[in-house]
C-alpha positions in Angstrom: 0.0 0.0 0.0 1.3 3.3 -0.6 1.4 5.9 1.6 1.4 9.7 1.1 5.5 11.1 2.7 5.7 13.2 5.3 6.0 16.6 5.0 7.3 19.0 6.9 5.0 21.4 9.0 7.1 25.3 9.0 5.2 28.0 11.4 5.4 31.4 10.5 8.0 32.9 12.9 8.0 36.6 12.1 10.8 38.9 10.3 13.4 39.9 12.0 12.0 43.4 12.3 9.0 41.9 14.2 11.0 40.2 16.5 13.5 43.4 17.0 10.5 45.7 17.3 8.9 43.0 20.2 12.6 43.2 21.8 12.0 46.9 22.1 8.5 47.0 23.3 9.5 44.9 26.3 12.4 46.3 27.3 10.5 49.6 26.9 7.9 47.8 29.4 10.5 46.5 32.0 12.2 49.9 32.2 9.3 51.6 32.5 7.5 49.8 35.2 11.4 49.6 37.0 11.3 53.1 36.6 8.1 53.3 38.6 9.1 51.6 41.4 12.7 53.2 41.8 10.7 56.6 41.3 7.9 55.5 44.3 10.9 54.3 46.5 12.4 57.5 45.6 9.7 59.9 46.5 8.6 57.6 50.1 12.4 57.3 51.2 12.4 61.4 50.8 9.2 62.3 52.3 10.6 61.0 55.7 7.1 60.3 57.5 5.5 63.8 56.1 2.2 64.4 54.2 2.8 63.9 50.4 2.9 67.2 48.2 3.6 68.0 45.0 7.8 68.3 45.4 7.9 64.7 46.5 5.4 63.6 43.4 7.9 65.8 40.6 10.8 64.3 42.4 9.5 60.5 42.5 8.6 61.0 39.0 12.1 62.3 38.1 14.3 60.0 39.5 12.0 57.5 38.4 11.8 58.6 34.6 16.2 58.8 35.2 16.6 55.1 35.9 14.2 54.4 33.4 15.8 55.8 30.9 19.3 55.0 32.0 17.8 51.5 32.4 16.4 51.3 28.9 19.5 53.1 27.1 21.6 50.4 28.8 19.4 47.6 27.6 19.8 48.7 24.2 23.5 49.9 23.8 24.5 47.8 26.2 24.9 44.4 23.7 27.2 46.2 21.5 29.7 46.5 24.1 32.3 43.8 25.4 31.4 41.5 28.0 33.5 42.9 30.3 32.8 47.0 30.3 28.8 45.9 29.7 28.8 43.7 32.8 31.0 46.5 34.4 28.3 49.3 33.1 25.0 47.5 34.8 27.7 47.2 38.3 28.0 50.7 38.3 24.3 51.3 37.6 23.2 49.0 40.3 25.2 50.2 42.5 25.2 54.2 41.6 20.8 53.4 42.4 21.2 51.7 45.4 23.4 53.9 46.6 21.9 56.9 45.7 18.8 55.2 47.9 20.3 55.0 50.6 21.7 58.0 50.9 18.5 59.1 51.0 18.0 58.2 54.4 20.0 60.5 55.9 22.6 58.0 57.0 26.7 58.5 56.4 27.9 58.6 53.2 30.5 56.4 54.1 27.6 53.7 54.4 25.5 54.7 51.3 28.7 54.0 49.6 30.3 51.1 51.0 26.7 49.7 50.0 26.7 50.9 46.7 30.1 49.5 46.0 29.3 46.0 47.2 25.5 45.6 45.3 27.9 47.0 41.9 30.6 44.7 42.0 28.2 41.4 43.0 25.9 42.9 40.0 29.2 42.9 37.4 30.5 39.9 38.6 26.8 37.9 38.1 26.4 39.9 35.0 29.9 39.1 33.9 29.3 35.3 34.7 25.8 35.1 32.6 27.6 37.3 29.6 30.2 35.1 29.7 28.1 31.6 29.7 26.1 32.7 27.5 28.7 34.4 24.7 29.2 31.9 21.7 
């Protein structure tokens, strides 16, 4: 008996510009919504306990729509750079944010950054290590 020979079933995967252009739509999303929350952090860490007025809304939204934009500029730029000075670029990020949080609190600057040292350099060493796993 004969029987018909398979074929081969092909999905429709997109162009390349459709996949770039979904790339940029989420990393648009993540920076925005990180943005957000770094910007609400923000604006609570420097209203210290008082009633909530329009400077601490403009500066929340500021420093919120900086990391964003830092955050997206990095996502995007950041793949054309070595492993080394892009894993080195989100340590310093990481740790420049953190730090600039904490200082926020009022608390030595010493502190705010010792702590922004150490979150960067654990953040460029994981980043470093995923890079580098991950590199053909």
């Amino acid at each position: 008996m004969a029987h018909a020979a398979p074929t081969v079933h092909r999905r429709h995967r997109g162009t390349t510009t459709d996949r770039t252009h979904h790339f940029g739509k989420s990393a648009m999303v993540r920076a925005l919504l990180a943005g957000l929350v770094y910007g609400v952090w923000a604006a609570f860490i420097k209203r210290q306990m008082g009633p909530v007025d329009a400077g601490n809304v403009f500066y929340g939204i500021l420093c919120g729509a900086l990391f964003a934009g830092i955050m997206f500029t990095l996502g995007r730029m950041g793949s054309r750079l070595p492993r080394e000075l892009h894993a080195a670029a989100y340590g310093v990020f990481a740790g420049g944010a953190l730090g600039y949080l904490y200082s926020l609190t009022g608390d030595s600057v010493l502190r705010s950054a010792g702590l922004g040292i150490a979150v960067g350099a654990a953040t460029a060493v994981t980043a470093f290590y995923r890079y580098y796993m991950r590199e053909p």
